[in-house]
FINU-511991 format. One record per atom (N, C-alpha, C, CB): residue in three letters; x, y, z. Coordinates in Angstrom, 2 decimals. Each point is the difference from the previous one (the first is absolute). Glycine has a CB too. Layout:
[node 'ALA' [X Y Z]] ...
% end
This chain:
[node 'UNK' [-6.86 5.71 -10.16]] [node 'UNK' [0.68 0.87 -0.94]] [node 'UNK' [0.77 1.11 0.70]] [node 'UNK' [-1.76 -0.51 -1.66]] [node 'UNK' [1.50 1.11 2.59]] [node 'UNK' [0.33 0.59 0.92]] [node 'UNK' [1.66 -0.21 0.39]] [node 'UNK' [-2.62 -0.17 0.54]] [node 'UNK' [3.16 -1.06 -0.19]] [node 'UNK' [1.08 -0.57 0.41]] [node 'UNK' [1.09 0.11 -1.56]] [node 'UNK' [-1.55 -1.74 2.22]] [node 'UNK' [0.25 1.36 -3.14]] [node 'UNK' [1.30 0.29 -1.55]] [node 'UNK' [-0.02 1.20 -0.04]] [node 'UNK' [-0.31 -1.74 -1.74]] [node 'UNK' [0.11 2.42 1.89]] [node 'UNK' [0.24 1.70 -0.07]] [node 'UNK' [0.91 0.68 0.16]] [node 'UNK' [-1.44 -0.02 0.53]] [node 'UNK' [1.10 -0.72 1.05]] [node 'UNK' [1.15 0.36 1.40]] [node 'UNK' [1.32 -0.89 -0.12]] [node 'UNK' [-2.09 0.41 1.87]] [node 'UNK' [2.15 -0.72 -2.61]] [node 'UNK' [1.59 -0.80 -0.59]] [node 'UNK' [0.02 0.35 -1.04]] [node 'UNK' [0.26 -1.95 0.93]] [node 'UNK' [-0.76 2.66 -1.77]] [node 'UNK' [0.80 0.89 -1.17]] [node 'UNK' [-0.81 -0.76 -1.42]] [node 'UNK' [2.95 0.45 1.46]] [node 'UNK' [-3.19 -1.48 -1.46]] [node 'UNK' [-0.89 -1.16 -0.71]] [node 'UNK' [-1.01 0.93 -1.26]] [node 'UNK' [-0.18 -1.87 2.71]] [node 'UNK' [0.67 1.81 -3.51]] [node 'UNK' [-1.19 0.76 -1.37]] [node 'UNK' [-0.89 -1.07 -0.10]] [node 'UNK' [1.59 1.44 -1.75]] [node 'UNK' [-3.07 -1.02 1.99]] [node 'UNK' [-0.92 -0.64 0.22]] [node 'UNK' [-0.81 -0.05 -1.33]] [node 'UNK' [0.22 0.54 2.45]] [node 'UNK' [-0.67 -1.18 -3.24]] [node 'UNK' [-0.70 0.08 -1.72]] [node 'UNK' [-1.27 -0.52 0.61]] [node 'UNK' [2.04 -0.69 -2.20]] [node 'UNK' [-3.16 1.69 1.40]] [node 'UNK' [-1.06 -0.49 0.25]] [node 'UNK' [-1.18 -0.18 -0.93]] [node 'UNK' [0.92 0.74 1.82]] [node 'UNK' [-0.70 -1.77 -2.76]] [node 'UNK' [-0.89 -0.05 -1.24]] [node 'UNK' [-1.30 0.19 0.35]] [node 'UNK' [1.37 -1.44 -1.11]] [node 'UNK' [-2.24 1.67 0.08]] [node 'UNK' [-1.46 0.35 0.14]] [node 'UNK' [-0.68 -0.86 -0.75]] [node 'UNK' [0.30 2.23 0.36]] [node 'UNK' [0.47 -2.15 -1.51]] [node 'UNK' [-0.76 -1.19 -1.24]] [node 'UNK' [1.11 -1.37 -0.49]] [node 'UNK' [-1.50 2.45 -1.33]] [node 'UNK' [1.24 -3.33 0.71]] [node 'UNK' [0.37 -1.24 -0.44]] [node 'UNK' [1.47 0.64 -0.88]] [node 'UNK' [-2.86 -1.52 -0.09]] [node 'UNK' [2.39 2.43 -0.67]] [node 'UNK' [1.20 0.34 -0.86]] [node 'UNK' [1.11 0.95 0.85]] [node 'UNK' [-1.68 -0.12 -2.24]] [node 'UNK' [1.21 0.68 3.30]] [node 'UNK' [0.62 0.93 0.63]] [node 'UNK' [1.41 -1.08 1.26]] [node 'UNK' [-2.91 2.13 -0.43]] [node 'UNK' [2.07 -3.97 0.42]] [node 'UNK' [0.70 -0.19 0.55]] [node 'UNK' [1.31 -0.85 -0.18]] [node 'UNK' [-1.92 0.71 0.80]] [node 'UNK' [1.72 -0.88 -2.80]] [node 'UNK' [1.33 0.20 -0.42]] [node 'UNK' [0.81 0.88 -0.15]] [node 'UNK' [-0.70 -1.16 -0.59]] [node 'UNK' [0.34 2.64 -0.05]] [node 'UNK' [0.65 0.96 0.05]] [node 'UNK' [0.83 0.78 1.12]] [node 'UNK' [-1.51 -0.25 -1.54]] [node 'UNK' [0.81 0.49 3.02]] [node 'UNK' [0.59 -0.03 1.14]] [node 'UNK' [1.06 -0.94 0.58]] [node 'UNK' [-1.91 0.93 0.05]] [node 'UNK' [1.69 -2.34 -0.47]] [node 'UNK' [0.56 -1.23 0.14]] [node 'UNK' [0.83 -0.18 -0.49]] [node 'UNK' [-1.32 -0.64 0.30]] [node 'UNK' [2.11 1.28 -1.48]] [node 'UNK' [0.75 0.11 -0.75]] [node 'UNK' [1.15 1.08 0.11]] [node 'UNK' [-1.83 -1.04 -0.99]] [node 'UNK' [0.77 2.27 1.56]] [node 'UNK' [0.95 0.95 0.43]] [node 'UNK' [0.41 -0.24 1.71]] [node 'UNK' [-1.11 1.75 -2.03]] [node 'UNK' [0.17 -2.37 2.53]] [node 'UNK' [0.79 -0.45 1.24]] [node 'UNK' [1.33 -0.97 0.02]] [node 'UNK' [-2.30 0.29 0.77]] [node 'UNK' [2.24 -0.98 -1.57]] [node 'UNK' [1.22 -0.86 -0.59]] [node 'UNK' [1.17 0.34 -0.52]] [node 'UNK' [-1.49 -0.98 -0.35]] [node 'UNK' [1.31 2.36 -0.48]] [node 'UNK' [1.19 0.69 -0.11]] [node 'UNK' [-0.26 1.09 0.56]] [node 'UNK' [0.78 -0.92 -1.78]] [node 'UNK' [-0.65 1.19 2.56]] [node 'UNK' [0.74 0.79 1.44]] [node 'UNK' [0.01 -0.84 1.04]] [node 'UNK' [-0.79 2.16 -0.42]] [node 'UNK' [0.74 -3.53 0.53]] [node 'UNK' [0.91 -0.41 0.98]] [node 'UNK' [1.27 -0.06 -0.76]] [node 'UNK' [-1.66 -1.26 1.47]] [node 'UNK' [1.66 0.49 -2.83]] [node 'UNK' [1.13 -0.46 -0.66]] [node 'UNK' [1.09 1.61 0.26]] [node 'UNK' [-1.58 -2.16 -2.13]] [node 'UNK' [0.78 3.07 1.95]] [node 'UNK' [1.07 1.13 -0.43]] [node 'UNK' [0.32 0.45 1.49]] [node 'UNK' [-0.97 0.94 -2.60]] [node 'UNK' [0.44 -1.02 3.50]] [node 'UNK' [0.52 0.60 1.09]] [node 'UNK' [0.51 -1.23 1.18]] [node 'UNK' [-1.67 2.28 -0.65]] [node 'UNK' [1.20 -3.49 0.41]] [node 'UNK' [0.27 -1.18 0.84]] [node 'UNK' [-0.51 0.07 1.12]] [node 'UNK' [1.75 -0.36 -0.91]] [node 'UNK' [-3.12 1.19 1.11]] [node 'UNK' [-0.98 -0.65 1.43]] [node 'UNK' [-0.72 -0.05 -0.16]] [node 'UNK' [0.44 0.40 1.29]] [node 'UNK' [-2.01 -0.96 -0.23]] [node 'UNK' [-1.17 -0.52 -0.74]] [node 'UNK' [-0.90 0.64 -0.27]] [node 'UNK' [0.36 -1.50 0.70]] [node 'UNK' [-1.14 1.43 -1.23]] [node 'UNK' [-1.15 0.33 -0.66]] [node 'UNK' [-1.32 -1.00 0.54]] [node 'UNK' [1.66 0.86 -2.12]] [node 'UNK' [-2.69 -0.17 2.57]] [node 'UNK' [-1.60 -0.62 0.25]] [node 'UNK' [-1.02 0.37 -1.36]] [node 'UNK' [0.22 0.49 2.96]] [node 'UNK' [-1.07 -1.43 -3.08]] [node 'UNK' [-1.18 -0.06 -0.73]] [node 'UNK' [-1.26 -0.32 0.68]] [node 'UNK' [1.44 -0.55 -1.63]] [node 'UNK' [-2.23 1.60 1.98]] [node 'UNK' [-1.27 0.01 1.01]] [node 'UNK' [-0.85 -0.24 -0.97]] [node 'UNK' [0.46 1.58 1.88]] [node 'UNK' [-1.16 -2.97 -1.81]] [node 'UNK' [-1.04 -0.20 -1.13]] [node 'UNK' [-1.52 -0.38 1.45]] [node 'UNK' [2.16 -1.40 -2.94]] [node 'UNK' [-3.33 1.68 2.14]] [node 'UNK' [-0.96 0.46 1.09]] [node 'UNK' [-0.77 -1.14 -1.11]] [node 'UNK' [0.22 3.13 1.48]] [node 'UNK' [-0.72 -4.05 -0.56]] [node 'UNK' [-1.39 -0.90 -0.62]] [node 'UNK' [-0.21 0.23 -1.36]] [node 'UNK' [-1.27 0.17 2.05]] [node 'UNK' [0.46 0.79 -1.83]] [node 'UNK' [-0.86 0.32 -1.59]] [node 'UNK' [0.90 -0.35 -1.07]] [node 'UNK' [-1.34 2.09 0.73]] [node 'UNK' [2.30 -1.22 -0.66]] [node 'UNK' [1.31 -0.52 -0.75]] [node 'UNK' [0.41 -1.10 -0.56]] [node 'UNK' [0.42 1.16 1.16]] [node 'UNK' [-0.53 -1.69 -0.12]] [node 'UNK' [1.13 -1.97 0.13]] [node 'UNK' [-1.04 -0.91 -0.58]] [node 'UNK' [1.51 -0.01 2.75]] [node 'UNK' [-2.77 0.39 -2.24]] [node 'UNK' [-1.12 -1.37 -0.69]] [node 'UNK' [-0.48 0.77 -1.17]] [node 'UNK' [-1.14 -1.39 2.30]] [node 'UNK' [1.40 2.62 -2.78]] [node 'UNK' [-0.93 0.29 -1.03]] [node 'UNK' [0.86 -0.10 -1.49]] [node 'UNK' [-1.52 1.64 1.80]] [node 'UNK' [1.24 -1.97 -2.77]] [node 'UNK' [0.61 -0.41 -1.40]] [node 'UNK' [-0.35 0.95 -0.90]] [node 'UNK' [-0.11 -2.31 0.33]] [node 'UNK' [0.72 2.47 -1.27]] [node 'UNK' [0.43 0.92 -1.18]] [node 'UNK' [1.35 -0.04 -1.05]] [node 'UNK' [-1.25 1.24 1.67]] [node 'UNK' [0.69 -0.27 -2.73]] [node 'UNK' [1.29 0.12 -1.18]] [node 'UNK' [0.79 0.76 0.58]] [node 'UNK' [-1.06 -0.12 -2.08]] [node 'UNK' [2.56 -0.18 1.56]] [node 'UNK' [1.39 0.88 0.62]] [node 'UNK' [0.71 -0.20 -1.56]] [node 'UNK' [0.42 -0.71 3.28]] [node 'UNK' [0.17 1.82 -3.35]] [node 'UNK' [1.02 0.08 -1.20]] [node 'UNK' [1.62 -0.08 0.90]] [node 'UNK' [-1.90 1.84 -1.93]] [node 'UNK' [2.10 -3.03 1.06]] [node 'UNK' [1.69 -0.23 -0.21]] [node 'UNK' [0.68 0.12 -0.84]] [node 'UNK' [-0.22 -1.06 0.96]] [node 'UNK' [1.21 1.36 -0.80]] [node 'UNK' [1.37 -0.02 -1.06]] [node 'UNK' [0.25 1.66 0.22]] [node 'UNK' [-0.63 -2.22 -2.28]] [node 'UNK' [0.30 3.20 2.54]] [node 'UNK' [0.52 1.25 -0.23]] [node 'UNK' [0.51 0.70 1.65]] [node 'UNK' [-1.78 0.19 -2.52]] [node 'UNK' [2.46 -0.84 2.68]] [node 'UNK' [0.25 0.99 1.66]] [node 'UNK' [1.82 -0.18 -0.30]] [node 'UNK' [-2.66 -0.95 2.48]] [node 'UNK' [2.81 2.29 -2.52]] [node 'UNK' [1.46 0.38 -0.23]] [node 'UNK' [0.50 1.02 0.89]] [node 'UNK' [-0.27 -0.53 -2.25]] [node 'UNK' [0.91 -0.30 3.55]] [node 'UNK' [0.21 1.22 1.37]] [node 'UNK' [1.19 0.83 -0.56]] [node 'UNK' [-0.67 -1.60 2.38]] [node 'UNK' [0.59 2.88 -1.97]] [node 'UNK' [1.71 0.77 0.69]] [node 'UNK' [0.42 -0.16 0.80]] [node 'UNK' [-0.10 1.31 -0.47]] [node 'UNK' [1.37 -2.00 0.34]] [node 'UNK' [0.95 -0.85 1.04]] [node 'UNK' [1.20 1.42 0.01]] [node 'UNK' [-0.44 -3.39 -0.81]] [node 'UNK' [0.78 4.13 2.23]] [node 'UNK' [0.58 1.14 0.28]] [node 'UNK' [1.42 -1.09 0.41]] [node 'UNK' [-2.31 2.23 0.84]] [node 'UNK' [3.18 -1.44 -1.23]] [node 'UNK' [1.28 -0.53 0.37]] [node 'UNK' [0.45 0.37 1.25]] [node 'UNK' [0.49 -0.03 -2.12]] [node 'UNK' [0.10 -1.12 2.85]] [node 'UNK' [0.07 -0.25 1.40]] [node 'UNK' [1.08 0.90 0.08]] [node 'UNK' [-0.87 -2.40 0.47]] [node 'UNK' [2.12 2.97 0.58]] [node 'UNK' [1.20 0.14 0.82]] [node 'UNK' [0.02 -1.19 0.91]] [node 'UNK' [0.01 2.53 -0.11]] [node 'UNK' [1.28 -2.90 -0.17]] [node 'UNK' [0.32 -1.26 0.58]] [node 'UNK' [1.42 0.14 0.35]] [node 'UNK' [-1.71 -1.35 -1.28]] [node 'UNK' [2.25 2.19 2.47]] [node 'UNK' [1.14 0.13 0.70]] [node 'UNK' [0.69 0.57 -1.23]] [node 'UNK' [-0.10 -1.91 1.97]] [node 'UNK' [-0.44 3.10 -2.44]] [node 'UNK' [0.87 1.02 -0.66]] [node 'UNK' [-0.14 -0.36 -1.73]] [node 'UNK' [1.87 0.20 2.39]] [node 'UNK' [-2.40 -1.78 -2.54]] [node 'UNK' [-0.10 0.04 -1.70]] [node 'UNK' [-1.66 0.06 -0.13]] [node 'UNK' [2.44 -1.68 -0.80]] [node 'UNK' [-2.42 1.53 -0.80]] [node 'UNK' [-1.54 0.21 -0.06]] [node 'UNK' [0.15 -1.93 -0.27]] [node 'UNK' [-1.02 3.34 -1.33]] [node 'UNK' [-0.36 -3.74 1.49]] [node 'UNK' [-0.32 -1.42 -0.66]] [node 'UNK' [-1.67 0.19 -0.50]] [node 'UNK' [1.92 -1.65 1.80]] [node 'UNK' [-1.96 0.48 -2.22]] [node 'UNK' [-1.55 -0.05 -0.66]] [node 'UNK' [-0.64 -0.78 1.48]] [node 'UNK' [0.45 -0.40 -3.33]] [node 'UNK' [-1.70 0.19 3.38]] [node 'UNK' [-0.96 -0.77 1.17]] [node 'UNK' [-0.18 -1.16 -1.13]] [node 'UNK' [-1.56 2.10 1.85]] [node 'UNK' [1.76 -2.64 -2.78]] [node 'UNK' [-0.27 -0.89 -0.97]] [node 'UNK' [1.06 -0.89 -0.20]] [node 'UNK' [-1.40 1.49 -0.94]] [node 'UNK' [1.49 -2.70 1.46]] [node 'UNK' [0.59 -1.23 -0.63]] [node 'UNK' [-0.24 0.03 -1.35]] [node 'UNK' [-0.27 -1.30 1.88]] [node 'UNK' [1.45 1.17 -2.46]] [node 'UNK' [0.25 -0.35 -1.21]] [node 'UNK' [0.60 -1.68 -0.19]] [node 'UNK' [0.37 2.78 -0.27]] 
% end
């Protein structure tokens, strides 16, 4: 983790099952909106352990880019 750091790399680090859609989601849009990558550090307990997660309600703020003097959206339309 150390090396993603040190390259600028936003590192997400869920704790719980639901935390690792929600992080996962917001790691996804901020690559989309800024166009570099994003890590998801998931630790054992995590990955083998199971649980309820709520879907359908995650509605990011997408900040409007500068893009050589105009504004654009980070969103394919």
């Amino acid at each position: 983790m150390p090396t993603l750091i040190s390259w600028g790399i936003p590192v997400f680090f869920p704790g719980t099952t639901q935390e690792v859609i929600d992080l996962g989601l917001h790691a996804y849009e901020i690559s989309r909106a800024s166009g570099l990558w994003t890590s998801l550090k998931v630790v054992t307990p995590v990955a083998d352990g199971s649980g309820l997660v709520r879907t359908g309600d995650f509605d990011p703020v997408l900040p409007d880019v500068e893009d050589e003097g105009g504004r654009s959206s980070p969103r394919c339309e």
